[in-house]
N, C-alpha and C positions, 0 to 999 in steps of 0.2 A: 354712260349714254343709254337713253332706253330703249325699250325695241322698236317701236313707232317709227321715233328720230333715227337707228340705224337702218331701217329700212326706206326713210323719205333720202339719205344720205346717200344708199345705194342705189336709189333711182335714179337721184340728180347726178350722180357720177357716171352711173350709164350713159346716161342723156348728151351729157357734155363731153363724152367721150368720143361718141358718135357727130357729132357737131362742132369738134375743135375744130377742123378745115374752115368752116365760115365764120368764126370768132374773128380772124385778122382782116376780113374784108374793110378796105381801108373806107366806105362811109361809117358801118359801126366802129370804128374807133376812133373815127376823128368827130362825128357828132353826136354819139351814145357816151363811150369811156375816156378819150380824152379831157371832156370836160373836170371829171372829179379825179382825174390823173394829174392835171395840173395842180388842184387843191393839195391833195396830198404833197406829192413833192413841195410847194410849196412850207408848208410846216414840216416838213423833214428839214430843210434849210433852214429855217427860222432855227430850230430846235440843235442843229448841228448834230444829228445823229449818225453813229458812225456804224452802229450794229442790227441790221435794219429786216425785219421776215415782213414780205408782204405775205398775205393767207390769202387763201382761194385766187392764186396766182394767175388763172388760166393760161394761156398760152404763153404768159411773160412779157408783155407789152408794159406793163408799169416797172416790175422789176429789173429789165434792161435797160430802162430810160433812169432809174436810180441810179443802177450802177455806172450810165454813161455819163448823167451829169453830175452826182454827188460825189462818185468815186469813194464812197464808205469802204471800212475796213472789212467790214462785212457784209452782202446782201442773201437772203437767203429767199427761194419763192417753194412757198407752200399748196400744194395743191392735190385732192385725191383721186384725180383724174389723169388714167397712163396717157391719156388721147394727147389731153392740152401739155401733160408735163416732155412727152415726145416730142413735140414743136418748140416748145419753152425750149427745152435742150438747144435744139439746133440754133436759137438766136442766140446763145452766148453759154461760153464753157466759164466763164468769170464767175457768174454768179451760182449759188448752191442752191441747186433744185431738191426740194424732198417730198415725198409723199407720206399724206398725212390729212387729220380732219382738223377744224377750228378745233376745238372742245378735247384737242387731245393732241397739244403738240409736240414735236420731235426737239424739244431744247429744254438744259438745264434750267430748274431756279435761278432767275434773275441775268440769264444770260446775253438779254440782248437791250438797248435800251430804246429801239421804236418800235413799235407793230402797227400795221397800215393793212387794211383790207378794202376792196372799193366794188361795187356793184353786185356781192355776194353777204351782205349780212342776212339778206333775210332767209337765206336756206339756212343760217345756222341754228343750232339750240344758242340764244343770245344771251341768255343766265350764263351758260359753260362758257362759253366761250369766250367771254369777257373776263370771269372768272382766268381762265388760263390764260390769256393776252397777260391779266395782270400778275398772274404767276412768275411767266418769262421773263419777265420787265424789272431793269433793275431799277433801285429806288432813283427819281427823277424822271423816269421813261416815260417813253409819250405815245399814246393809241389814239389811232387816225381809223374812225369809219364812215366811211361813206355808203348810205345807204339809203335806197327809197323810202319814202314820207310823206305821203296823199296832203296836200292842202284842203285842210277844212276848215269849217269856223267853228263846229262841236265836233268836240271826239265823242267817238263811244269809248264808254268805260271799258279799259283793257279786258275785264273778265266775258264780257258779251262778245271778243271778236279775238281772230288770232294775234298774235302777238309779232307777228313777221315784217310789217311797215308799221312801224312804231311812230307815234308821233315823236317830235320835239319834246315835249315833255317825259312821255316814256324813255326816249332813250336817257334825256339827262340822269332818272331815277334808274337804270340798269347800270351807267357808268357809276353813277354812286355807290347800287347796290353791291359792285366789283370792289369795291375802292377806290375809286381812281375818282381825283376833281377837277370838272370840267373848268376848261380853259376857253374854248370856244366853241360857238355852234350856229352854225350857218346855212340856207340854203346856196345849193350851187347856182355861179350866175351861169344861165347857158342861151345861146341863140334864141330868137322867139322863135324860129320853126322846129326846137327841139323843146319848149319848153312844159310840153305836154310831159316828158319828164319834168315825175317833181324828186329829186334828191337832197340829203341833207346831210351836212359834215359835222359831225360832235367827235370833238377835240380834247384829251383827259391825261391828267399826269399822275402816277403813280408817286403816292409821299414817302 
């Protein structure tokens, strides 16, 4: 990871450390994260996965609703924040909490067969980190991210702007550049009073 990215890493960990207490305010998660919580779980289901690490976990809102409706053999929530991973704890001793970054995760070669992250890709390094999604993953695995995606009708060319809200088109050539062939990509449908979010779900299977 380079220095830049651990230091944009250890800020945003700061930050969310400091502000796990208002992550669970139940309007931001019933009208900000529930919407691409339900996405996700949805192709977890489709997919029947049984070995499942959500990344950038926050406080465990997605990862306890896996492990209470899927009931997988394994759920694991990833997150480098003590703030949100202290809270995650107290909503369930079921699931395995770990600390850690996207671009460097805590599991064997090919050990789990979903990875799911939602409302955090754009703080990651998105090369590494997809990279290592498809490390973990074993052959057939499936990566779910949800992530912001400005609607335009011209992009600028990725080299003129950061790379952190990727279009539709970007992200499909990252999931390729990893390996992994899209399966689907969609925006999320959400409320018109929320729909000033614009997010977007690319869908990828590891061969």
């Amino acid at each position: 990871m380079s220095a830049p990215r651990r230091v944009l890493n250890g800020a945003v960990t700061s930050m969310w450390s400091v502000l796990s207490p208002a992550y669970d305010l139940p309007f931001l998660q019933q009208w900000v994260y529930r919407p691409p919580h339900d996405e996700v779980i949805a192709q977890l289901r489709a997919h029947g996965s049984r070995k499942i690490a959500d990344i950038a976990c926050g406080t465990g809102v997605l990862s306890t609703r896996i492990e209470r409706e899927l009931q997988p053999d394994e759920i694991y929530g990833v997150d480098m924040s003590d703030g949100m991973l202290g809270q995650a704890r107290a909503k369930s001793d079921t699931v395995r909490w770990r600390r850690g970054p996207a671009e460097q995760l805590p599991f064997a070669d090919g050990e789990l067969d979903a990875v799911v992250t939602t409302s955090a890709f754009h703080f990651f390094d998105q090369p590494a980190a997809l990279r290592e999604f498809h490390r973990v993953l074993a052959s057939g695995g499936l990566v779910a991210v949800a992530t912001l995606s400005a609607r335009q009708r011209f992009q600028v060319p990725s080299r003129w702007k950061p790379q952190h809200n990727p279009s539709p088109t970007e992200m499909r050539a990252l999931f390729e550049d990893a390996g992994f062939t899209v399966s689907d990509q969609h925006r999320i449908p959400r409320p018109v009073w929320t729909q000033l979010i614009s997010d977007l779900l690319t869908v990828g299977t590891k061969g």
